[in-house]
N, C-alpha and C positions, 0 to 999 in steps of 0.2 A: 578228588575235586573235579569240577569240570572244568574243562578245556573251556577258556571264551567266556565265562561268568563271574565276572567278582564276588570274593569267598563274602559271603554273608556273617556278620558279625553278633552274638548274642549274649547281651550281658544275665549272667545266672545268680541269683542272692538266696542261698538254703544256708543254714544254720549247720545241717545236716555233712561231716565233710565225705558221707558214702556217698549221699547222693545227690551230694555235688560232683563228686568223679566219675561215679556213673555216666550219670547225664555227658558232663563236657567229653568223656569220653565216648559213647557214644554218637554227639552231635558231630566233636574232630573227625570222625569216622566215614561220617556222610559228608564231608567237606566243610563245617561248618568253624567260624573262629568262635574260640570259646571264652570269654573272659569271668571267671567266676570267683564270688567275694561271698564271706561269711559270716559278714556286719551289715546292719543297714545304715552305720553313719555314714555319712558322706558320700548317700547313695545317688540324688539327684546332681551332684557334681560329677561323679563319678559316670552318670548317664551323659552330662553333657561333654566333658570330655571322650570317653569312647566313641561319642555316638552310634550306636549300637540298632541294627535293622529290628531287633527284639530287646524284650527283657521278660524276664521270667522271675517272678519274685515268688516264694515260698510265704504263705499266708503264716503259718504257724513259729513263730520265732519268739523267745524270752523277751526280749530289749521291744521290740514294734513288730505290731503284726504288718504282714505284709499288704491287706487292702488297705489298712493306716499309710504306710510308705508310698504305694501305687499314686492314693487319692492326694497326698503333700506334694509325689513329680508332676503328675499332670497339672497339680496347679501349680508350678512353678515352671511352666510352661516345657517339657519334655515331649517330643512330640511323638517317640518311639511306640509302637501298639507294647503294653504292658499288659502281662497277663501271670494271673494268679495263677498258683502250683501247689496244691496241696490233695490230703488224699478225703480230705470232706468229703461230705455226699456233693452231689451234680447242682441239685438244686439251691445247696445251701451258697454254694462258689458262683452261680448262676447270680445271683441276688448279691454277693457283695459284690461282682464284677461290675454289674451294673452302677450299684447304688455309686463304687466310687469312679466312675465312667472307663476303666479298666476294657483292653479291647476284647477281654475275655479269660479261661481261666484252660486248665490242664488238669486232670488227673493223674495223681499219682497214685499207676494202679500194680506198678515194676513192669510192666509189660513197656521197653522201652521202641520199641518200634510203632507203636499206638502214638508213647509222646513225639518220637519225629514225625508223622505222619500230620500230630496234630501243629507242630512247630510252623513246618511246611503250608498247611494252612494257612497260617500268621501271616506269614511272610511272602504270599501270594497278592 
């Protein structure tokens, strides 16, 4: 972690629990705090309690897709940059990102230094 910068906090929501450990481990790695859940209930409470510099929501889930989830915190006022995670094409995550005003989306492409790169991004 760095010296002098408050650890940045990211709440993670994959169905998936590889890669959800992947990922949070990975981010712990580059300093990051990882808080990761593998329900979408109780998800926009769960944003407002953490409050969390990110979230990272996995589109592809049995129970709620994840731009359904994104588009119900944002309107429930969450103010955190939410961004889609799945391994869809570019354009197709492009288009629900938008549609549900989401700050954006991630590929999952296992190349996990691409997703911190693109975290990092986010959170700039």
């Amino acid at each position: 972690m760095s010296q002098g910068r408050p650890q940045k906090k990211i709440v993670l929501l994959d169905d998936s629990e590889l890669i959800r450990e992947l990922v949070r481990e990975t981010l712990e790695e580059r300093g990051y705090q990882v808080v990761d859940v593998s329900t979408p209930f109780g998800f926009s409470n769960l944003l407002r309690r953490e409050n969390p510099d990110l979230a990272l929501l996995d589109v592809t889930m049995p129970t709620l897709r994840g731009d359904k989830l994104a588009e119900i915190a944002i309107q429930h006022g969450i103010s955190c940059p939410i961004v889609l995670f799945s391994d869809r094409p570019a354009e197709e995550l492009a288009a629900m990102a938008k549609a549900v005003k989401a700050a954006g989306y991630i590929r999952k492409t296992g190349d996990m230094d691409e997703v911190v790169r693109a975290v990092e991004r986010f959170l700039k």
